[in-house]
Every structure is written in structure tokens, then in C-alpha cells.
N, C-alpha and C positions, 0 to 999 in steps of 0.2 A: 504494500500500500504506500503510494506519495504521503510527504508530510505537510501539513497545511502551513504555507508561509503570510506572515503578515506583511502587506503591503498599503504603504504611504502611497498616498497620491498627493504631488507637491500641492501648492496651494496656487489656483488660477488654472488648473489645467483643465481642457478642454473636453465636455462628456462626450461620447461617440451620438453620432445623429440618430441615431436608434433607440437612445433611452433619454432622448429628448421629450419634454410633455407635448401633448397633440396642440397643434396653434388652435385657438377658437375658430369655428367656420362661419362665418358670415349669415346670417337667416334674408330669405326676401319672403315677401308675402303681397299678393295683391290686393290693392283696398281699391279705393271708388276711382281718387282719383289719380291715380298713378301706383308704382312700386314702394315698399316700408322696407327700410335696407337695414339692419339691426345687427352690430360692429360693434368692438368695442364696448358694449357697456350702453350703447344710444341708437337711437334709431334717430332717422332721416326718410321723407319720402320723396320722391321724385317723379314730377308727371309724366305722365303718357309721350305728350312729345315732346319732352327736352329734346331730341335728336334733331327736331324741325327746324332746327337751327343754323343756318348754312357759316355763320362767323363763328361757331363754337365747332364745328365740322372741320372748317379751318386751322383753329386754334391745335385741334388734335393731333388733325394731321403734320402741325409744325413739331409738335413732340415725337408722335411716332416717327417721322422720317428725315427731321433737320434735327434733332434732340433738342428741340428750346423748352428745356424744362422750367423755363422761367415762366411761360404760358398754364401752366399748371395752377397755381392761385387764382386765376384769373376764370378758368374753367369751370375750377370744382367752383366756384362762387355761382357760375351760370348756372350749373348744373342743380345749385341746392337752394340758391336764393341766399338774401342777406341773413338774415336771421338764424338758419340752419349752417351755413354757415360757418358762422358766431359762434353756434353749440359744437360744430364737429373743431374746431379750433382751440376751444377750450377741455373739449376733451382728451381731445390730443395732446394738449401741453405738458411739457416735462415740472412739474412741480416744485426741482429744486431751481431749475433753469427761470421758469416763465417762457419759454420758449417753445415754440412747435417746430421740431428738425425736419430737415427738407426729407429724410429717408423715410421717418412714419409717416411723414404728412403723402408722400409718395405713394407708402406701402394703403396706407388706406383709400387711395384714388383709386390705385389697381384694383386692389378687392372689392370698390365700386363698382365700377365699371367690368369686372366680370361676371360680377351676378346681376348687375340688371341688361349689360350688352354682352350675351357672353357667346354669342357668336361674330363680334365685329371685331 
């Protein structure tokens, strides 16, 4: 029989992707007048035709194929309205920062837009 050896694992080291916890998935649900996108902890709806939009069509396509991720804010504001927003910005924010980083503010645009456009 092998002998059970104790083993350290320094401190900071990285866990194998495998026994990482499952990321939350996204919920959508359709209500009257649009989709209810529920992320994070909050929900957001989004009408029927946001998509009717031929300068936010634009704006996309300047990130999908020129990378101006600077179009980004600009977007997701079309997409949610003022107010909503508001709410997904303050939800977003890092707490010790004040600040919403461009990589979650990113990761939650993606996870938008694949559940409510997830075939475009």
C-alpha cells in the first residue's frame, strides 16, 4: 500500500478549471412587453424591438469588426434605457473601487446579448 503524503499548496495558487464553482447562468423570460434578463442578482427588460435600430446596429457592428469597444456604454444604455441602466451600473460596481471595470461591464453585455440575441 502507498503512504498518504501531506501536501501544501502555496498560497495564491491556481485551482484546476474543473473544480471551479459553476458561473450563474443568466435567466430570460418573456413578459408583455419585451424580454426580463435576470444576471447578477437584477433583472432588466428589454423591448421587442430594441434591434429596430439601425445607429445601434451600427454601433455593434463597430465593436464586432473594428473592436471600438469604446461604443459599448453607449449601447448597452440604448439597449436598457436611462434608468436601467443606472441599476445595471450600480450593480456592477466594485464596492471597494466605486468603479464598474470595463471587463465585467463587458462580460455582462455578452451575457446580454446572448440570451436575448443568441442567434446574431
Amino acid at each position: 500500500m502507498s503512504e498518504s503524503k501531506d501536501v501544501t499548496v502555496p498560497k495564491g495558487a491556481k485551482k484546476p478549471a474543473d473544480r471551479k464553482p459553476k458561473a450563474e447562468k443568466p435567466a430570460v423570460e418573456t413578459v408583455d412587453d419585451g424580454l426580463r434578463f435576470t444576471h447578477k442578482g437584477f433583472s432588466v427588460t428589454v423591448a421587442n424591438d430594441v434591434f429596430d435600430d439601425f445607429e445601434l446596429l451600427r454601433d455593434i457592428g463597430a465593436i464586432d469588426h473594428k473592436g471600438q469597444l469604446s461604443r459599448a456604454p453607449g449601447i448597452l444604455e440604448r439597449v436598457l434605457g436611462d434608468s436601467q441602466f443606472d441599476l445595471v451600473m450600480d450593480g456592477l460596481r466594485d464596492p471597494e473601487t466605486g468603479r464598474v471595470t470595463h471587463q465585467v461591464a463587458l462580460d455582462y453585455i455578452q451575457a446580454l446579448f446572448e440570451a436575448i440575441a443568441p442567434n446574431s
